[in-house]
N, C-alpha and C positions, 0 to 999 in steps of 0.2 A: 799747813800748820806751822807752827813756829819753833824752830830749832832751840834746841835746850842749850846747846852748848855754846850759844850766841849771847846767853840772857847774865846780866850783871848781878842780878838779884841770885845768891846760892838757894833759898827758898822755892823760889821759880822754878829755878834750874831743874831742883831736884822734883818737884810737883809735875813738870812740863813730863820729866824723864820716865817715874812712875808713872800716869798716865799712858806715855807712848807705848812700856815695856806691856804694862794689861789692865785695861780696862776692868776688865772683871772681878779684878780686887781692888777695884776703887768706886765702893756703891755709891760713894755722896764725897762732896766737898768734905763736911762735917768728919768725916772717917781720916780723910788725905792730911787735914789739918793735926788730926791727933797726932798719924801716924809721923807727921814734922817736927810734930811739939811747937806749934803755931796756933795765936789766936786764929779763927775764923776772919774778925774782921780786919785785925793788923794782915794776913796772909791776902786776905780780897781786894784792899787797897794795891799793895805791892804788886798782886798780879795784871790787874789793871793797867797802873803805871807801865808793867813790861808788854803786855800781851796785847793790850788796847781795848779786851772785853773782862766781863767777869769770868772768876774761871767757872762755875758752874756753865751758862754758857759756849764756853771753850767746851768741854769735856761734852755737854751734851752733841754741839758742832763733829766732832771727833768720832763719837759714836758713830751718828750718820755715817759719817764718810766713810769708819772704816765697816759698818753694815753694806752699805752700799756698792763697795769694792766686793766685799766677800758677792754677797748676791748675782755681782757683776758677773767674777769670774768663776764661781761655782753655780750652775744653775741646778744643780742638784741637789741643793742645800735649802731645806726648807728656812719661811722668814724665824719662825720658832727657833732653830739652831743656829741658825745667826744671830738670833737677839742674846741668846745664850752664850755665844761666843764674846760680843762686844760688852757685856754687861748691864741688858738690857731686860728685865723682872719676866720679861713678857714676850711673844709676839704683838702683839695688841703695841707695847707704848715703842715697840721698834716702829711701827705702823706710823703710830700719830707723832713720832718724831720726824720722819718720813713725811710726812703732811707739810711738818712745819719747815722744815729744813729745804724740802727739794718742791714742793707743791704737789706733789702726788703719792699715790701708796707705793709702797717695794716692787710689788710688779708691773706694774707700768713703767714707772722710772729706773730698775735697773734689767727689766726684761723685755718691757714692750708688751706685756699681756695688757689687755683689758682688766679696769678696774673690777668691773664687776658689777658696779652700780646700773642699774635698768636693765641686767643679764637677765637668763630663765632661770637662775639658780636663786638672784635676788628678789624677783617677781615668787618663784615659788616659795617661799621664804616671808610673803608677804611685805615686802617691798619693791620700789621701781613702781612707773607708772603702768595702767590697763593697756 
């Protein structure tokens, strides 16, 4: 991710910083922007220009990764209190972040378990194939 302390833009800077320090109080763009005293769209230009993505984007990238680490090295941590940690509403959208980010769910990609998809759990469940 992209060091704050590198970035020309003070807006960035401090966006990038929050962000790194805790996700969990920063539910949306929209929130990060008040809390600057920044338009949304002057603030989304600017980060661009610094970051190379939007930062919704970013932040969601961010999440990932730092779910991912957590997952990594606490296997004792269910995906629930990890999504809770990184600032994610849910297990569920830690999941489909998960999807979109790395191509598979949290426990395959940072444990190695079996998705689960065609298991006896998802067959008895009424799904997976006969």
């Amino acid at each position: 991710m992209v060091e704050y302390q590198h970035c020309a833009d003070l807006f960035v800077a401090r966006a990038l910083r929050a962000m790194d320090r805790s996700l969990v109080e920063i539910p949306s763009i929209h929130a990060l922007c008040l809390r600057l005293g920044i338009s949304r769209s002057g603030f989304h230009t600017r980060f661009v220009q610094e970051v190379g993505v939007p930062p919704g984007r970013y932040l969601s990238r961010l999440r990932a990764q730092r779910a991912h680490e957590l997952l990594s090295t606490h296997p004792d941590l269910t995906i629930d209190a990890v999504a809770r940690k990184v600032g994610y509403s849910c297990g569920e959208a830690a999941n489909r972040a998960f999807w979109r980010e790395f191509g598979g769910a949290p426990g395959v990609v940072c444990r190695g378990k079996p998705s689960g998809r065609g298991s006896r759990t998802s067959k008895a469940k009424g799904g997976g194939q006969p």
